[in-house]
C-alpha positions in Angstrom: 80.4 110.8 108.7 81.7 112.6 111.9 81.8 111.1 114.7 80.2 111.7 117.9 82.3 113.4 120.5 81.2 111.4 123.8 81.8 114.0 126.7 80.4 117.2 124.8 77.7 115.9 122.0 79.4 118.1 119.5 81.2 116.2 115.8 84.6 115.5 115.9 87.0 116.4 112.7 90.5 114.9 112.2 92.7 117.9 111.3 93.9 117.7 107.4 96.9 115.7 106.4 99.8 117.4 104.8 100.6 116.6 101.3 103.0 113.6 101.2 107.0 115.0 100.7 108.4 114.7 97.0 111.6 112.3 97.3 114.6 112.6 95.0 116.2 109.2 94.8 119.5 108.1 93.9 120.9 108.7 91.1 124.1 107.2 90.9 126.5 106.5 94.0 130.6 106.2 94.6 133.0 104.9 97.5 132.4 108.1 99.8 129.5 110.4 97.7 126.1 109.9 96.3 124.0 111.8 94.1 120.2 112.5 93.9 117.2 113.5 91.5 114.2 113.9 91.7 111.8 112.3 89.1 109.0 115.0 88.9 110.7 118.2 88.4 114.4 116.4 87.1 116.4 118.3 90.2 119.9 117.1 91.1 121.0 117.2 94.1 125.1 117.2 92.8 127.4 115.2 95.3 126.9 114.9 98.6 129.4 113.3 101.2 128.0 110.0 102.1 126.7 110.3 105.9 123.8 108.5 106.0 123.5 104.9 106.1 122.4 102.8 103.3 118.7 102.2 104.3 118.4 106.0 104.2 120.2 107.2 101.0 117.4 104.6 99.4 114.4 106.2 101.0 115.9 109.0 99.6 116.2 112.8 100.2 112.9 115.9 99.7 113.4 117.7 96.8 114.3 121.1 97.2 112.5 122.4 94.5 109.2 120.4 94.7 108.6 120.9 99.1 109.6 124.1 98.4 105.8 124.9 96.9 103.8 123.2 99.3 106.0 124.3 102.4 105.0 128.0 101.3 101.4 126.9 101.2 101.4 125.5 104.6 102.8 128.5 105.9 100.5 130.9 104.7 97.5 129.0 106.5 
């Protein structure tokens, strides 16, 4: 149930959420280049110089190919 706003009377809506990100993890890593994929679609990201630290090459990277449908939803609104 809405709730109440205090000052005007009138129900108060939280806007929509977007739709969570689709991450591609990694797939397999060397000394200075790491590679991704993504286990929905099966996308590889190829190698990519490592610049990131470590904490965020394991939270991983959006997949091209799965943000790129609901990014072209969002934008139509």
């Amino acid at each position: 149930m809405p709730k109440p706003d205090l000052f005007t009377g009138t129900a108060w809506e939280k806007p929509p959420r977007q739709k969570p990100r689709v991450m591609a993890h990694v797939a397999d890593a060397g000394v200075d280049s790491i590679c991704f994929e993504c286990p929905q679609c099966g996308w590889e990201s190829g190698w990519i110089d490592y610049d990131f630290s470590l904490t965020e090459a394991k939270r991983g990277i959006p997949c091209e190919n799965c943000n790129k449908e609901s990014n072209h939803e969002q934008k139509s609104h």
